[in-house]
DOVO-12019 format. One line per 5 residues: number of its first residue (from 1); their letters; for each residue z, y, x of N, C-alpha, C. Coordinates in Angstrom, 1 decimal. Atoms other than C-alpha are relative to their C-alpha. Layout:
<atoms>
NUM> a> Z:Y:X:Z:Y:X:Z:Y:X | ...
</atoms>
This chain:
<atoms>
1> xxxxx> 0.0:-1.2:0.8:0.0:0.0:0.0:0.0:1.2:0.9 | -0.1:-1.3:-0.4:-0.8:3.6:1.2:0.6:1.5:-0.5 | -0.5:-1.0:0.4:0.8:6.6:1.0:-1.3:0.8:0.3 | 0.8:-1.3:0.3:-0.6:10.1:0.4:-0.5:0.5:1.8 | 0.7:-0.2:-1.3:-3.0:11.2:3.3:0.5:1.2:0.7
6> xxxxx> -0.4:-1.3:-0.9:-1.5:14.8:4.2:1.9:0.0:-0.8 | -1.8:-0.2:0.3:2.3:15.0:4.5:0.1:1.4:-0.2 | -0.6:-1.7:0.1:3.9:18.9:3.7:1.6:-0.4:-0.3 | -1.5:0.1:0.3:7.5:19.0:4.6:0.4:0.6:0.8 | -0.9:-1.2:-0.8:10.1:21.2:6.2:1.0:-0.7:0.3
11> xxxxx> -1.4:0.4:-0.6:13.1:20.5:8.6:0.9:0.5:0.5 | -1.0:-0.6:-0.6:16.3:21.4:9.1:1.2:-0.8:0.7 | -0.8:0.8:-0.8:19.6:20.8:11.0:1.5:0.1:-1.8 | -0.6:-0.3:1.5:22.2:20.0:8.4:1.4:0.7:0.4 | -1.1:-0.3:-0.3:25.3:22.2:8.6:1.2:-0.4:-0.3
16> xxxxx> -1.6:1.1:1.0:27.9:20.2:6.3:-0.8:-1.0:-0.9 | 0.3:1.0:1.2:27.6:17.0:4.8:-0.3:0.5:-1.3 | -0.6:-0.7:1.1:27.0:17.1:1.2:0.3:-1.2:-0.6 | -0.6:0.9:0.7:28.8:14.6:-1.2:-1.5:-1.3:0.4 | 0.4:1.1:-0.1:27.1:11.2:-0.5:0.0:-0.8:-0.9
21> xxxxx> -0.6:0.6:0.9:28.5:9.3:-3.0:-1.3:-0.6:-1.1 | 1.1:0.5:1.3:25.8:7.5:-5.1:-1.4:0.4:0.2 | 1.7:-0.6:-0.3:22.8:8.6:-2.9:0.1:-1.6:0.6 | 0.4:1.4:-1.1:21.0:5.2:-1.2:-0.1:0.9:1.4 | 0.3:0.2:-1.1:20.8:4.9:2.2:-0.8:-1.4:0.3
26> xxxxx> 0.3:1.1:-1.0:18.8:2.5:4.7:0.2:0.1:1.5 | 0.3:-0.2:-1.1:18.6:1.7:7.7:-1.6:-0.4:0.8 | 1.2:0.4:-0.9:15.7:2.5:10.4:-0.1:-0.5:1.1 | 0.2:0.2:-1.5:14.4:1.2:13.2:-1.2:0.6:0.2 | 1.6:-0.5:-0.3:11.2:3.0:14.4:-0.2:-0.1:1.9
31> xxxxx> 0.5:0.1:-1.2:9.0:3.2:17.7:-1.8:0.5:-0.3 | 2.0:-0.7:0.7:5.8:5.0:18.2:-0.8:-1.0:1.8 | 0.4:0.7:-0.9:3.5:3.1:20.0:-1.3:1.2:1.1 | 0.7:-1.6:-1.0:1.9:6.9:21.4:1.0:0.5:0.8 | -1.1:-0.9:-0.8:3.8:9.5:23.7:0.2:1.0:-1.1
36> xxxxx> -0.6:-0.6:0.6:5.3:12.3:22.3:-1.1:1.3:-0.1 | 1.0:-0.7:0.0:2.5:14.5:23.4:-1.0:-0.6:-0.4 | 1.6:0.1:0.6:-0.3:13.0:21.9:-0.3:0.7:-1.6 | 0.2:-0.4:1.2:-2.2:14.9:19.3:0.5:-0.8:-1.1 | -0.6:0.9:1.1:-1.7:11.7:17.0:1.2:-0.9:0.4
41> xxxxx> -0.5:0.7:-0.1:0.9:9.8:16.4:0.5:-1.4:-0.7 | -0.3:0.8:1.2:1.3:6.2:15.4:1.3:-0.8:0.9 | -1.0:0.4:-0.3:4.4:4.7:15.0:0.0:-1.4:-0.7 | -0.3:1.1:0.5:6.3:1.3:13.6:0.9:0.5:-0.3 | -1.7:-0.2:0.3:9.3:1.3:11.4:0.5:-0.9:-1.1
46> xxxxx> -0.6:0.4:0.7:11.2:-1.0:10.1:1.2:0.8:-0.9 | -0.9:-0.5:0.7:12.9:-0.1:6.9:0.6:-0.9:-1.1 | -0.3:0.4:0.9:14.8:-2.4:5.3:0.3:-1.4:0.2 | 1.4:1.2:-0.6:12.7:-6.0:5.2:-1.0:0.4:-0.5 | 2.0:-0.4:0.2:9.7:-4.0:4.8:0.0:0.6:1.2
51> xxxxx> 0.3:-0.5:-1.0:7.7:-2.8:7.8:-1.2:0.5:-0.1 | 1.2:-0.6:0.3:4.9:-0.5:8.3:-0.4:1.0:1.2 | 0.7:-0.4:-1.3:2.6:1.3:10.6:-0.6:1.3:-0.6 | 0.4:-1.0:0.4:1.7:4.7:10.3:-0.4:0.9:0.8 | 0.9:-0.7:-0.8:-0.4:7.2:11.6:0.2:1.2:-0.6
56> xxxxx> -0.3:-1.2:0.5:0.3:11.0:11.8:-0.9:0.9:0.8 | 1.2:-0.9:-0.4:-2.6:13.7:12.5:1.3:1.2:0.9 | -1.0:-1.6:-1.0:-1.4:17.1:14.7:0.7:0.7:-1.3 | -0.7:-1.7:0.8:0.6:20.0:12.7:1.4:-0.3:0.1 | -1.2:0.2:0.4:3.8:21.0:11.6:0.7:0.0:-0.8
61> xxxxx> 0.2:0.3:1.2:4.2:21.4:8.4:-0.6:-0.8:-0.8 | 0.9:0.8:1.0:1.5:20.0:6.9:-0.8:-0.6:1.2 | 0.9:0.7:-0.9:-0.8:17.2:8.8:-0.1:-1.5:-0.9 | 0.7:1.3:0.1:-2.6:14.1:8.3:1.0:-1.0:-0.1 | -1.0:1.2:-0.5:-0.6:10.7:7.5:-0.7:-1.0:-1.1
66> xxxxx> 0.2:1.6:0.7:-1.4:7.3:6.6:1.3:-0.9:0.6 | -0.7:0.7:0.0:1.0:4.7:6.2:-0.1:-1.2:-1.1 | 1.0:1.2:0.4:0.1:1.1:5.3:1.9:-1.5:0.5 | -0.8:0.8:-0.2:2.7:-1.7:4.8:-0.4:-1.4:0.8 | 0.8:0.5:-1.2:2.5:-4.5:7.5:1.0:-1.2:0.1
71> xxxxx> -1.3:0.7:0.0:3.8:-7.7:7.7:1.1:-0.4:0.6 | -0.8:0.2:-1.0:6.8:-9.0:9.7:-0.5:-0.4:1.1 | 0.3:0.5:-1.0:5.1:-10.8:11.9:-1.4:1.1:0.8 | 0.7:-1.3:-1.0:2.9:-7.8:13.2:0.8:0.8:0.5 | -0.8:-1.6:-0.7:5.6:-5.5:13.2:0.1:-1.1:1.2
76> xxxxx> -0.4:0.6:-0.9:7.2:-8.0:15.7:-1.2:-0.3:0.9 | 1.2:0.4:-0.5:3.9:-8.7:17.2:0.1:1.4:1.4 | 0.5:-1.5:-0.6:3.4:-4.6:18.3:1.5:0.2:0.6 | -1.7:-0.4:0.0:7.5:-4.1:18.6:-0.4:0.6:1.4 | -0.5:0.1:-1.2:7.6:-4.7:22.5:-1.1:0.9:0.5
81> xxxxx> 0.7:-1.2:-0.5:4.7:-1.7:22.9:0.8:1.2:-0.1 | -0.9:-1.5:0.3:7.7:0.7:21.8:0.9:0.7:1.3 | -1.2:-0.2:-0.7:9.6:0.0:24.7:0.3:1.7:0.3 | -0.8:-1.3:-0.5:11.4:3.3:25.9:-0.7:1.1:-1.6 | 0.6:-0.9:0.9:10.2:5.0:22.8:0.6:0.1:-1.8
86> xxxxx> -0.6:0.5:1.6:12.3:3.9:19.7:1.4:0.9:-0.2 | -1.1:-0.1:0.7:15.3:5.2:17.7:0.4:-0.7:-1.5 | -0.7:0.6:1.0:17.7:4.1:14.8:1.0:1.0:-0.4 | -0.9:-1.2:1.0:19.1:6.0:12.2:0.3:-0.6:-1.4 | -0.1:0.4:1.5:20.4:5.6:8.8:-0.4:1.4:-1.0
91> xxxxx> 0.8:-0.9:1.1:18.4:7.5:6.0:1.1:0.2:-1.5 | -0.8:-0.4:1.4:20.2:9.2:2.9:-1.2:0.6:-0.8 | 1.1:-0.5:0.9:17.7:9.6:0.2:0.4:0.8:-1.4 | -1.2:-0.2:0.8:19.0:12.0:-2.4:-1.0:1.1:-1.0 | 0.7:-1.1:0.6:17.8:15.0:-5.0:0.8:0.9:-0.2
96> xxxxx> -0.6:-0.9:0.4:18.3:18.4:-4.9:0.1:0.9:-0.9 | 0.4:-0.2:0.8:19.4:20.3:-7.5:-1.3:0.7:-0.9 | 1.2:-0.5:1.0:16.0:21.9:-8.0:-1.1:-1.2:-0.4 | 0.8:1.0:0.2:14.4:18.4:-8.1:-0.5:-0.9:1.0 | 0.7:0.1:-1.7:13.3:18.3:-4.7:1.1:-1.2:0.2
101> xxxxx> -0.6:1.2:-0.4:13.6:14.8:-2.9:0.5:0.6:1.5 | -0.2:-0.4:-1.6:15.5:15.3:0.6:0.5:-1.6:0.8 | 0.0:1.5:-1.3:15.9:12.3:3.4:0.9:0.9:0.7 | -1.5:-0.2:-1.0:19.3:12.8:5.4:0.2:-1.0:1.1 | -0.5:0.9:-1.4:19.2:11.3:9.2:1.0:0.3:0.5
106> xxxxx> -1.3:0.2:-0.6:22.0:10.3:10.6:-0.7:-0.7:1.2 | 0.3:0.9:-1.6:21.4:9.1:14.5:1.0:-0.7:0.5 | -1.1:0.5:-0.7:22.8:6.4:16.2:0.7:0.3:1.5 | -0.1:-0.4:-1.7:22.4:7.5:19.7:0.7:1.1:0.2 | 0.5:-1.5:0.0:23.1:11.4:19.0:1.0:0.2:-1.3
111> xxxxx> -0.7:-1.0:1.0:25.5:13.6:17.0:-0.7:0.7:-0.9 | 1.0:-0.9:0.8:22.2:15.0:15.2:0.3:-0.6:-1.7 | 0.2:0.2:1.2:21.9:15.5:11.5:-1.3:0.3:-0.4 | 1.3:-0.7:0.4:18.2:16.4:10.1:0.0:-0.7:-1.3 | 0.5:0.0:1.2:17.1:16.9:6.8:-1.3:0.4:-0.2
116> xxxxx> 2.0:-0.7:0.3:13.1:16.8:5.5:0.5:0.0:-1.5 | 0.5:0.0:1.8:11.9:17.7:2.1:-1.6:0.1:0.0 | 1.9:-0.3:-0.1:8.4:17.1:1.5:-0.3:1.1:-1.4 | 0.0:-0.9:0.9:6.6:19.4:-0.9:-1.5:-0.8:-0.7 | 1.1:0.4:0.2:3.6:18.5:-3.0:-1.6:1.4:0.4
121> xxxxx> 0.8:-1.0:-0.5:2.0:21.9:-2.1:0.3:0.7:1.2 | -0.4:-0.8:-1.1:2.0:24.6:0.9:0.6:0.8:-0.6 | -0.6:-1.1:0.6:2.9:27.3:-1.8:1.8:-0.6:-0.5 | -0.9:0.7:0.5:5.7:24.8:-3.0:1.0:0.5:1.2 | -1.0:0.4:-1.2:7.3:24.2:0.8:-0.2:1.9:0.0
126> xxxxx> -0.2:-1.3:-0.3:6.9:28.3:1.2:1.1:0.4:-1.2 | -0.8:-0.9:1.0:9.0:29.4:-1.8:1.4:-1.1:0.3 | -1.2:0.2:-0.1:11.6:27.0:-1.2:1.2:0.5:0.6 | -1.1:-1.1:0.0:15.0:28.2:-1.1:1.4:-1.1:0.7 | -1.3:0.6:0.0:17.7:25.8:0.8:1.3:-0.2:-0.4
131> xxxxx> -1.6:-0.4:0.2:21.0:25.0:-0.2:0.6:0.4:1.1 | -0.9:-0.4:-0.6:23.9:25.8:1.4:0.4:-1.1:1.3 | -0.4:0.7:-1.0:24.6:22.9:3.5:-1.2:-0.5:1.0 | 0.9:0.2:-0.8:21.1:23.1:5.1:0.5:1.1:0.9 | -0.2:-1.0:-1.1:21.5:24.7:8.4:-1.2:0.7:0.5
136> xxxxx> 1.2:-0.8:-0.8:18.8:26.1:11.2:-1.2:-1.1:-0.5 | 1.3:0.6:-0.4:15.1:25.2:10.4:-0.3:-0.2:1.3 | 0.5:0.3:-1.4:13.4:23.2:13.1:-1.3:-0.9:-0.8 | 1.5:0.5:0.3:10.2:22.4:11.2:-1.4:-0.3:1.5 | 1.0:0.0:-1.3:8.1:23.8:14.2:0.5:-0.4:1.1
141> xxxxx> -1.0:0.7:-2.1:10.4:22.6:17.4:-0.1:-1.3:-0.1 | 0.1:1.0:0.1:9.0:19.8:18.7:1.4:-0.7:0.5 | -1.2:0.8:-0.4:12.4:18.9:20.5:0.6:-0.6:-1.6 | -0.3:1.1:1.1:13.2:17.6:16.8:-0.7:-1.2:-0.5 | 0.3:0.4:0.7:10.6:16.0:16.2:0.2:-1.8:0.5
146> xxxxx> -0.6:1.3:0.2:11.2:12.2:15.7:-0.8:-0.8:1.4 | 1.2:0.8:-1.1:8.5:11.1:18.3:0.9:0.3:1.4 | -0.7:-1.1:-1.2:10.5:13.4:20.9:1.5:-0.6:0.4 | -1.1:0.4:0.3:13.7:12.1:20.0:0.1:-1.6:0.0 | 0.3:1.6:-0.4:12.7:8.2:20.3:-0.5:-0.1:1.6
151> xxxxx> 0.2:-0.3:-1.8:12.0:8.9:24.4:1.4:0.3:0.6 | -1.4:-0.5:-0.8:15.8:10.3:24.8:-0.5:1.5:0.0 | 0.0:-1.2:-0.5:14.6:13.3:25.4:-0.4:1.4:-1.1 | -0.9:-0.6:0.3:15.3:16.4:24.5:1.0:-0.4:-1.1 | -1.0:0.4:1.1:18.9:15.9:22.6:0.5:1.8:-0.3
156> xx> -0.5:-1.5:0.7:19.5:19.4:20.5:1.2:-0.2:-0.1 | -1.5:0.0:0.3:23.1:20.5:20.1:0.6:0.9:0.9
</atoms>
């Protein structure tokens, strides 16, 4: 199954928890089998017992993405191309009150918090208005971005 071809989402650092309580969580494992600098990036990520392989165009906000479910025995197949390049986090999937879906990382390696919100438009993600317990945007800083952060390298804080 494929997801939608152009992602639009924004990111921040989260400044305070917010009640948890009755949101799902999973846990990830991901690994991109590119560098951090490459225009594209495709990654692996186990979520769950589902696995999948996905491919992300340049931008920052908005960019290219395909993501294609894959069975176990490939993830495990490609895994050992991740080496030095993976992280593991647990995801909080939740809604806020204007409707908007938000994804809450938690790191295992790292004291980091990040929150995305995707948007279905650019006008959408521009008018949005964070709550309160969103902290600094880091949409555009690559040191957040997840590719960046599966190498070790840069740790924000």
């Amino acid at each position: 199954m494929s997801q939608p071809a152009v992602e639009i989402e924004r990111k921040f650092l989260v400044a305070t928890l917010p009640d948890l309580s009755g949101v799902q969580s999973d846990r990830i494992r991901q690994g991109y089998l590119t560098q951090p600098q490459d225009s594209v990036q495709v990654r692996l990520r186990a979520r769950g017992a589902r696995h999948f392989l996905t491919v992300k165009g340049p931008g920052l906000m908005v960019r290219s993405e395909h993501e294609t479910e894959i069975p176990e025995e490939a993830f495990a197949a490609l895994w050992p191309a991740t080496e030095g390049r993976r992280l593991c986090k647990t995801r909080w999937t939740g809604h806020l009150p204007c409707g908007a879906r938000y994804e809450l990382d938690l790191f295992d390696d790292r004291p980091l918090r990040l929150v995305e919100v995707e948007f279905d438009s650019e006008a959408a993600a521009r008018r949005f208005a964070p709550p309160d317990w969103f902290g600094a945007e880091v949409t555009g800083d690559p040191a957040y971005a997840n590719s960046t952060l599966a190498t070790g390298g840069p740790v924000p804080g």
